[in-house]
Each structure stands twice: as C-alpha cells, then as structure tokens.
N, C-alpha and C positions, 0 to 999 in steps of 0.2 A: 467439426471438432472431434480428436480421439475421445476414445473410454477411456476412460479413469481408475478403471478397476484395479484392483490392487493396489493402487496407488495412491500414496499421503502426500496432504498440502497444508502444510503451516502457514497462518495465516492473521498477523502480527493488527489491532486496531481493527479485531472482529465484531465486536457488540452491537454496530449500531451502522448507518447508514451504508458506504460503499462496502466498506468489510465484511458486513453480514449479509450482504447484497453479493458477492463472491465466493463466501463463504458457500450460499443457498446452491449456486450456479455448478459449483467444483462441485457439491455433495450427489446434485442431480447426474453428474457427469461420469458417478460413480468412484468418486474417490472419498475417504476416510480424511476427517479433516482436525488440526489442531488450533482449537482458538484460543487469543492472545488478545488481553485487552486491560487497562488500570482501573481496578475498584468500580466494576460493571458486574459485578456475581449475576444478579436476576437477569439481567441483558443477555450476557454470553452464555447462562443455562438455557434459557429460550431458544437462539440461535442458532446451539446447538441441537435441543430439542426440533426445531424447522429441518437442519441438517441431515438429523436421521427419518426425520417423515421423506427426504428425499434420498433417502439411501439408506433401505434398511440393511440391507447388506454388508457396511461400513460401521466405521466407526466415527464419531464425534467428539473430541474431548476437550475441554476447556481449562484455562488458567488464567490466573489473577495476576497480572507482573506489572511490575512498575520498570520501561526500558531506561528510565535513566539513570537506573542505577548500573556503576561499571559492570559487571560482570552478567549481567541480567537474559544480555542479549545469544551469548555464548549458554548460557544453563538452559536456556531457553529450547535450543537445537536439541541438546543431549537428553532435555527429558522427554522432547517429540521423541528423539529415534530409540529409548529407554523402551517409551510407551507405547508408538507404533511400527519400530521395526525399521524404518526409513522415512526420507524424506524427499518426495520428487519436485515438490513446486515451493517454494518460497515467496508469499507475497509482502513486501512488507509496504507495510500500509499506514502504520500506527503514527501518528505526527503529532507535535506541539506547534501550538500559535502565542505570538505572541504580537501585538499590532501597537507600536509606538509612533511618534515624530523619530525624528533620527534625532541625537544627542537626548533623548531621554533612556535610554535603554541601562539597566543594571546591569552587572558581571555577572548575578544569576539568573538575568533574563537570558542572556548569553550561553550560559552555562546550561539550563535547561534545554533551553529550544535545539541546543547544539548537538547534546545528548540523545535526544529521541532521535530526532531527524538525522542525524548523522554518523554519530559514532552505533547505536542501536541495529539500523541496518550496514554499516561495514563491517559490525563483528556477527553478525547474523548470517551477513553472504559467505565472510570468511569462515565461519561453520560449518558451514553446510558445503562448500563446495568439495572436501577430503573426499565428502557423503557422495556427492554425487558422481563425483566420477569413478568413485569405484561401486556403485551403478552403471556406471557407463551411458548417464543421461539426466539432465535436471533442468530445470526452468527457475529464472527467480524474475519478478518484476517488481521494480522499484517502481512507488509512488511520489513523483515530484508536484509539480503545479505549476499551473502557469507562469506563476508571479517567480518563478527559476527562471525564465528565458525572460522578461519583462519586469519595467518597474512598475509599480503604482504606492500611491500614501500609505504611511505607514508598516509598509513592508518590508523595510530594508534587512533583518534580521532574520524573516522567517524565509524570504526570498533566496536571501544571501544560500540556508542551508538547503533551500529545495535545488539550487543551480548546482551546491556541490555535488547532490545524491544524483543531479543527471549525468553527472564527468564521470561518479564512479560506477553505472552504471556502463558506460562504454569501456572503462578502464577494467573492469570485471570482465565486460566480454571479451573485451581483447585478450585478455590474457589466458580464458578461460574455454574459448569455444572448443579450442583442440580437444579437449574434453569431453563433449557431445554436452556441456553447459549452453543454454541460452538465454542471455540476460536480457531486459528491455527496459524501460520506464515508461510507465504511463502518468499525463502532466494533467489532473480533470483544471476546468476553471472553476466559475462560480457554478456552486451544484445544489438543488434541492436536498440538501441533506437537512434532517431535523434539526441541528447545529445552525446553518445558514435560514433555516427561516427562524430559530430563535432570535438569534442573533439582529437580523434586520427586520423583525416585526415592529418593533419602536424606532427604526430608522427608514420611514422609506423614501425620504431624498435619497441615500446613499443607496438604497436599491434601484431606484431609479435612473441612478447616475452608472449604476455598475451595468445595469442591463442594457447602457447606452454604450458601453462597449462591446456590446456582442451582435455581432451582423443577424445573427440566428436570430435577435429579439428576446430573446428568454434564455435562462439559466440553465444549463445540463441537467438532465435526469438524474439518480443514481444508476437506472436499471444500462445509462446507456457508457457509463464510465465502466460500469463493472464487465458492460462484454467486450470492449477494446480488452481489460484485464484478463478477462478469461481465454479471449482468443489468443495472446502472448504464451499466457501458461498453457492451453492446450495446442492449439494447431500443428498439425503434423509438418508445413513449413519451416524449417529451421534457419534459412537464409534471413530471415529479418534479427537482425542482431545489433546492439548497441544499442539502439533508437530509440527515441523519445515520440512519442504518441499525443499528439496534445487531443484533449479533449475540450475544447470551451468555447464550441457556437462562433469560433473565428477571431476572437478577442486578440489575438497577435497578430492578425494578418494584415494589420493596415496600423 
C-alpha cells in the first residue's frame, strides 16, 4: 500500500466499527483524516484521538453531521478542504437501516434510508470530484452490502438503496477515471460490528439462520472489511475500477 503523507481522507460514519476501523488504518498510512458521524461526539473524539496516536504527524478532525439533511453532504466536502486543504480519499461509509416486511414501510422510512445511503454519497462524490481532479488524482469508495446484489427478509428498502450506491459507483467511474479518479465499492455482509452483535444478542435463531448463509461459517471481521477498503483507497494499482468488492464469507456465491 502507498504513504499517505500529505494526504486527506474523509471518512463519512466514522465513530464506531468499520469506519473507525479505516479511519485507524488510513491515519497509520500517514494520511490526516476527517471524521464524519450523527451525534457520536465521545465516539468520533476518541477515534480520532486513536487516529493521531497513529499519525502524529497529521491531522485528525472530527464533526457531528446529520447526512440526511439536503445540503449536509456538499458542506460537508467544503469544510474538509476549508480545514484541511484537500481531499484525496473519500470513504463514504455512513448508512441508515431500516428492516421491515415489504408493504409495511412509511414515506419517511423511505425518505431517510434514501437519504443517507443514497442522495448523501452522490452529492459527497459530486463534491469532491472538481477537488480531485484538479489534484490530478483521488479515490472514493462507496459502501454498499451484500443485500445490494441479493435479496433476503426484510430488506427490500435498505437493499433496494445499497444496489443503487453500487450502479453509481461504476457510473462515477466511468465518467470520472479520465481524471486519474478511482471509484470502487466495497459490499461487507454480516459483520462483527458492535451494532450486529447488539442487535442479534437476543435473537440467535436469526444468527444462526444468517451464519447458515456463509460457506466461511462465521460473520466478517471488521478488521477484514476495512482492509479490502483500504487497499481500494490506497493501492498504487489503478486498473481496478467500477467494482464491487463483496466481503461476506461467500453469502452470494450459491
């Protein structure tokens, strides 16, 4: 993987599992990073506290944004390159869930979940790319999920907006690589994140049933979604373009 040095990564749903898990990885890599996370203060100071124990040299800075609000995602760029001068990596990572039957969903389950996951990072990547090519180089990687390329219960809504962030993921690249931009997405599955074992602590039929999707046997790591991430945003390779990454122990391959 290149050095980092000099070089900023904004880094969108930082406070806590995968995000602060790439956040730690970019800082050791020597890059200055901007975290990005909704009403996490103690979380994302910490994080970023971790951040600069790996990079004293850099910078660490953190903020409190809510992405679903319209304009959120676009301020969001301008006070990174405000504060740190530029912006070479773009992870956006930050996502809403929302887990119904189909015809139970509201207009503003819709409306939210659509928000983060979707509108958030296209006006995030729409940001940043002016930035990057007059750099003359950037990386951005979009966070989709498994449940984008697959169905499964209750995911018809949150699925629906992970498949689109994977289209505009290749739709960015395509239009963008002439730039020396390269987009990717990475898709984790079921992942140890603190979220997922809250979550299924009082359910473990449904853990049981979910780990029966995965040929691996067990759930993704964080440490191991966040280095497919890192290796996108760093690797000196630039031919890997468009593509989608899945991370999750095989869950789609049968």
């Amino acid at each position: 993987m290149a050095s980092l040095n000099g070089k900023v990564a904004l880094i969108t749903g930082a406070s806590r599992g995968i995000g602060a898990e790439v956040a730690r990885r970019l800082a050791g890599l020597g890059a200055s990073t901007f975290l990005v996370a909704d009403g996490t203060e103690e979380e994302l100071a910490a994080v970023a506290a971790t951040a600069r124990e790996q990079n004293a040299s850099g910078q660490a800075v953190w903020r409190v944004i809510n992405l679903s609000s319209p304009d959120a995602a676009a301020e969001m760029v301008a006070d990174c390159l405000s504060v740190l001068g530029r912006v070479d990596i773009l992870i956006n990572n930050a996502g809403a869930r929302c887990r119904k039957p189909f015809g139970e969903f509201t207009l503003e389950d819709f409306e939210l979940v659509n928000a983060v996951n979707v509108r958030a990072p296209f006006f995030a990547a729409q940001a940043v790319v002016p930035i990057m090519r007059a750099q003359g180089a950037g990386r951005i990687v979009n966070i989709g999920s498994q449940f984008g390329v697959t169905a499964f219960e209750d995911h018809a809504l949150y699925g629906m907006t992970k498949a689109a962030l994977i289209y505009l993921t290749r739709a960015i690249a395509f239009e963008c690589a002439a730039g020396g931009i390269v987009v990717n997405s990475v898709s984790p599955g079921a992942t140890e994140t603190a979220y997922m074992t809250d979550r299924l602590s009082e359910k473990p039929d449904l853990r049981r049933k979910m780990e029966g999707y995965v040929p691996l046997g067990r759930f993704s790591r964080t440490e191991e979604v966040a280095e497919a991430i890192v290796f996108l945003a760093t690797s000196e390779g630039s031919a890997i373009q468009g593509n989608n990454i899945l991370v999750d122990g095989g869950w789609v391959i049968h």
